[in-house]
C-alpha positions as CSV (number, residue, x, y, z in Angstrom):
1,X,82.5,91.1,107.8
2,X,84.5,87.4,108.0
3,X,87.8,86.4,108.1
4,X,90.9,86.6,110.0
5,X,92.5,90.0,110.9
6,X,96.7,89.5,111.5
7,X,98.4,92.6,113.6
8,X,101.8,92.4,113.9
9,X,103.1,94.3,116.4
10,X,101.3,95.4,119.0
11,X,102.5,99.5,120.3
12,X,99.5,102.3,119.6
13,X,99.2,101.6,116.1
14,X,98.7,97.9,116.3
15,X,96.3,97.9,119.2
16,X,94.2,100.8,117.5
17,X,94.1,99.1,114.3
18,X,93.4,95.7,116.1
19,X,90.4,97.5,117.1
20,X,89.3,99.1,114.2
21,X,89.5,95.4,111.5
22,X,88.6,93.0,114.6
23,X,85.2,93.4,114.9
24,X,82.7,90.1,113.7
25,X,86.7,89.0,112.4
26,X,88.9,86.6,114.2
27,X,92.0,88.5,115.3
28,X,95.7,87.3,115.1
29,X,98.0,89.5,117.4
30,X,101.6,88.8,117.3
31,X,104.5,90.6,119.4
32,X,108.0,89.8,120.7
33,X,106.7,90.4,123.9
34,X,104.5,87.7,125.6
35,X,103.7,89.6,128.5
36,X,102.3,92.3,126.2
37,X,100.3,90.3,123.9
38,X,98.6,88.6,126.6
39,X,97.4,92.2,127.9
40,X,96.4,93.1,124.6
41,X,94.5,89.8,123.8
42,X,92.6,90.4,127.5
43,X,91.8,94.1,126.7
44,X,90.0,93.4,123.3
45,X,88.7,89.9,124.3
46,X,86.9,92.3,127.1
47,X,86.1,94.9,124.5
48,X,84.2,91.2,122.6
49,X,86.7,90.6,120.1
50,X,87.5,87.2,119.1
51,X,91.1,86.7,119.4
52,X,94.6,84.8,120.0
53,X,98.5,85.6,120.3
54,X,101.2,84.5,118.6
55,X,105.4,85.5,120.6
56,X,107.2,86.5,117.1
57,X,110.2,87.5,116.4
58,X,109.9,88.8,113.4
59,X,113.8,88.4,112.2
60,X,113.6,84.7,112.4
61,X,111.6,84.3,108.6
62,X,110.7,80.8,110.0
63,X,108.3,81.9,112.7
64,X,107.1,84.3,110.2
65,X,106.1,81.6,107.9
66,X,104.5,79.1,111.4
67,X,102.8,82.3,112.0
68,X,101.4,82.9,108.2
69,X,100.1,79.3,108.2
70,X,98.5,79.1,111.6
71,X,96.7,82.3,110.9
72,X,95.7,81.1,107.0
73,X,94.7,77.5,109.0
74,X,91.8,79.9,111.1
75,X,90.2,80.8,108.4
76,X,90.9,82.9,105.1
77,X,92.8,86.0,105.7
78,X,91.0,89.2,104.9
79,X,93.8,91.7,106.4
80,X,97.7,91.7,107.8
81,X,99.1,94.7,109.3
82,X,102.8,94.8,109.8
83,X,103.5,97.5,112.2
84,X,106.6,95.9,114.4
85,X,109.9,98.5,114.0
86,X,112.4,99.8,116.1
87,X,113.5,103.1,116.1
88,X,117.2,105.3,115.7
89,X,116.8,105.6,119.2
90,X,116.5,102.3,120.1
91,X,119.2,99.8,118.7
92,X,122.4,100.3,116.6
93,X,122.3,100.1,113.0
94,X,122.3,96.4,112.2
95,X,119.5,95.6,114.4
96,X,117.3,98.8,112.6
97,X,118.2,96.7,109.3
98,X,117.1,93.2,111.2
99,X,114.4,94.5,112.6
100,X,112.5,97.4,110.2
101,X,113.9,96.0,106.6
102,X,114.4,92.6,107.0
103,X,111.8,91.5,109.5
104,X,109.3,93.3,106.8
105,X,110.7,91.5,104.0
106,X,109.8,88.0,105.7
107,X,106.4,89.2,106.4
108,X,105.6,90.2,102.8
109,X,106.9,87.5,101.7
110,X,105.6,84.5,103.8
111,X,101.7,86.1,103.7
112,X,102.1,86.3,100.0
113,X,102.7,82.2,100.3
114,X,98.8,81.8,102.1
115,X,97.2,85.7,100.6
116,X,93.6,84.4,98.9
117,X,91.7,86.6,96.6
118,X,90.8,89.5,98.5
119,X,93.3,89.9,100.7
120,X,95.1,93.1,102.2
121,X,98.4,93.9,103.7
122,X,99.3,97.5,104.5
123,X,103.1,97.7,106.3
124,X,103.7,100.5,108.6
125,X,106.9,102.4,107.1
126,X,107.6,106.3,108.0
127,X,107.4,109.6,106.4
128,X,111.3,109.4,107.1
129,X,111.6,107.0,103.7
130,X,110.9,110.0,101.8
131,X,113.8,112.3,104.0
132,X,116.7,112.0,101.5
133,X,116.3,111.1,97.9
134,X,118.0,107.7,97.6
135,X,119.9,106.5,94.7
136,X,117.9,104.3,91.7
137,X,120.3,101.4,91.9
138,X,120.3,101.6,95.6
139,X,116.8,101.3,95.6
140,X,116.5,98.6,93.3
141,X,118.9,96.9,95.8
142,X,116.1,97.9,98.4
143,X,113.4,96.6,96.5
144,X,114.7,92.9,94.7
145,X,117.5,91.9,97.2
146,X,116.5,88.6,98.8
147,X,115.2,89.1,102.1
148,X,118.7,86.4,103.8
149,X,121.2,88.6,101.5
150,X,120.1,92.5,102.5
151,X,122.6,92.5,105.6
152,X,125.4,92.0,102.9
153,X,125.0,94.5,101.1
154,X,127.7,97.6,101.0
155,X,125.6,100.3,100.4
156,X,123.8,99.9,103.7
157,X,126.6,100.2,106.1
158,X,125.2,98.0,108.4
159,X,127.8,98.2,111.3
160,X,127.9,101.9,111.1
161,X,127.1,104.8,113.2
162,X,124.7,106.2,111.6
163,X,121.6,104.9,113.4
164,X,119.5,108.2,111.1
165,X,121.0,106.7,107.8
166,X,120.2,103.1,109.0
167,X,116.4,104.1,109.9
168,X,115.7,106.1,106.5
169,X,117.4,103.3,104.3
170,X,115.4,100.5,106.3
171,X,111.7,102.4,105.9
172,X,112.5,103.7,102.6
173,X,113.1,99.7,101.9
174,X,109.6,98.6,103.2
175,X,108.1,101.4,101.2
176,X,110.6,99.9,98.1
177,X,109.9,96.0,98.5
178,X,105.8,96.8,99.1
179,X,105.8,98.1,95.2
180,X,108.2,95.8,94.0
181,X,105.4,93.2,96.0
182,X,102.2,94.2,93.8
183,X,102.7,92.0,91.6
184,X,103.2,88.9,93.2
185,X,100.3,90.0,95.5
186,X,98.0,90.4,92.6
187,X,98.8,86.9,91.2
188,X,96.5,85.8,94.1
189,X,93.8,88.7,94.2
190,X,95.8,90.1,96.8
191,X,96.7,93.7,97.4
192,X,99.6,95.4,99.3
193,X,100.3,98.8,100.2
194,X,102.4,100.6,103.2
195,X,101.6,104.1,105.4
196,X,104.1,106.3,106.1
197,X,102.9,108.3,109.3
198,X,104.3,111.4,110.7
199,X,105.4,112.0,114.3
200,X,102.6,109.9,115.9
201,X,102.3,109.9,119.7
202,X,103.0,106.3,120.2
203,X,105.5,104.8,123.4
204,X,107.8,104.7,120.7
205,X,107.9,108.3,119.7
206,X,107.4,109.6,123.4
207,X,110.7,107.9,123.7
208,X,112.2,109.7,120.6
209,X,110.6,112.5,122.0
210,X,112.1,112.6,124.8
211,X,115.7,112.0,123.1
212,X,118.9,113.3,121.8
213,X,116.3,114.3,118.5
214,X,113.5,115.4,121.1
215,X,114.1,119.0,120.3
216,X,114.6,118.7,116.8
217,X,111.0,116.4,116.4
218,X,109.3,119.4,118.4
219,X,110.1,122.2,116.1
220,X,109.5,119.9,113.1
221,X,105.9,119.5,114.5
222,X,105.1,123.2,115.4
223,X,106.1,124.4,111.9
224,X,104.0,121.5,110.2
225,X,101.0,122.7,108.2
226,X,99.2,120.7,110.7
227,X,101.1,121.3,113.4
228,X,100.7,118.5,115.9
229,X,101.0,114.6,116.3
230,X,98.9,112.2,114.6
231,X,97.4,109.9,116.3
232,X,97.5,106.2,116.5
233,X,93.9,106.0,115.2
234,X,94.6,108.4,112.6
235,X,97.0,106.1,111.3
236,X,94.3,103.1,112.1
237,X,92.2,105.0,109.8
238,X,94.5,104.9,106.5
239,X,95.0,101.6,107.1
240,X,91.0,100.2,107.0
241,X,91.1,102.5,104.4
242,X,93.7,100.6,102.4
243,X,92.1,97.1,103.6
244,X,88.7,98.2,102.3
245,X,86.6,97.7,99.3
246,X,87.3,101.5,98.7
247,X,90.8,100.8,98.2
248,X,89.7,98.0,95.9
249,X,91.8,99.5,92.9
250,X,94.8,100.3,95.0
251,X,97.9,98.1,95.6
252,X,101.9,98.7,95.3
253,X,101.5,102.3,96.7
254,X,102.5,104.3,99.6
255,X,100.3,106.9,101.9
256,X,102.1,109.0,103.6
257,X,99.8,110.1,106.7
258,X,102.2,112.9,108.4
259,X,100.5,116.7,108.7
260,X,102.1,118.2,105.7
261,X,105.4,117.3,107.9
262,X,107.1,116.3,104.6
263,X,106.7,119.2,102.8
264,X,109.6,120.5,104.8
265,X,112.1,118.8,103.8
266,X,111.9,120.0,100.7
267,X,110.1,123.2,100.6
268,X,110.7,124.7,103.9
269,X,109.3,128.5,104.3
């Protein structure tokens, strides 16, 4: 294996995925923390990974693209992993919007501008896209809007709330603007796909976990036909998948990686 592995984001999922791409690859880790990255970057460059950091804040599109064409200036890219997000739990609805929906749409976009033949991007989105069926013109908004106009729009509500709405319309969106992707992707040789995990025990979901929802999240997993978390590597796992020669004929698609929790929603016993 060769190339340059980019992790964006750097909770449960990013480090375990980190570790699963990175090895005989040079890594790119990016977070908005710089104290975290820095821990992260030691802990694998002990574990003999080849790696270096990147502070991002993945809302400003031009520190995406800096990022996108330092990493493409290592070497060519064989993977990016988006997994940076906020949670309901976590900020108010605009910032969900910055952070999950438009923050993804300037990563797609600006690794599409330096993908080579062969490339891979998986985004991290959430079973929680598939909660309520949205509306076909609304997700065509979703999907097509340019990444500096999505705050405008009506539909979204951005100053609401409704921080539940605001999360399911801003990961339904990353699953929406990964399809609408494909093509541009394949122009290149490049392939794009998201995972939508379940409840995974990540900092993140401890936190939910232990929220307002907490109880809710809890009887959601025991009644799941696999009735626990997943795992961060479990999630790793779909995603080396979906960056792998196996996945050679795959692109534009969503896996949702979430126990069965889905099934629920609509077919509840």
């Amino acid at each position: 294996m060769s190339g340059v592995v980019v992790v964006i984001g750097l909770g449960g999922i990013g480090i375990a995925t980190a570790r699963r791409l990175g090895a005989g690859r040079h890594l790119v880790l990016a977070d908005n923390s710089s104290a975290r990255h820095d821990q992260v970057a030691q802990m694998l460059a002990d574990e003999g990974h080849d790696v270096d950091v990147a502070t991002l804040d993945i809302t400003d599109r031009s520190a995406v693209g800096s990022l996108a064409h330092h990493a493409s200036g290592v070497g060519p890219i064989a993977a990016v992993v988006h997994t940076a997000g906020i949670s309901a739990t976590m900020a108010n609805s605009r910032d969900i919007y910055r952070v999950d929906l438009v923050g993804a749409a300037h990563v797609i976009e600006e690794f599409c501008a330096v993908a080579v033949a062969g490339t891979s991007m998986t985004c991290i989105a959430s079973r929680f896209g598939y909660r309520h069926p949205v509306d076909t013109a609304l997700e065509d908004l979703l999907a097509m809007t340019p990444a500096d106009r999505l705050l405008l729009l009506p539909e979204l509500d951005v100053d609401g709330n409704d921080l539940r709405k605001a999360y399911h319309l801003a990961k339904r969106g990353v699953q929406l603007r990964v399809r609408a992707a494909a093509s541009a992707w394949g122009k290149v040789g490049a392939r794009i796909n998201s995972v939508s995990p379940g409840i995974t025990l990540t900092p993140m979901s401890r936190q939910e976990l232990e929220g307002p929802s907490g109880a809710r999240m809890r009887a959601s997993l025991e009644s799941a036909p696999v009735p626990r978390a997943g795992t961060p590597d479990e999630i790793a796992a779909a995603v080396a998948f979906l960056s792998g020669p196996e996945a050679a004929f795959i692109t534009g698609t969503d896996l949702l990686v979430d126990g069965g929790g889905s099934v629920l929603d609509r077919w509840a016993l």
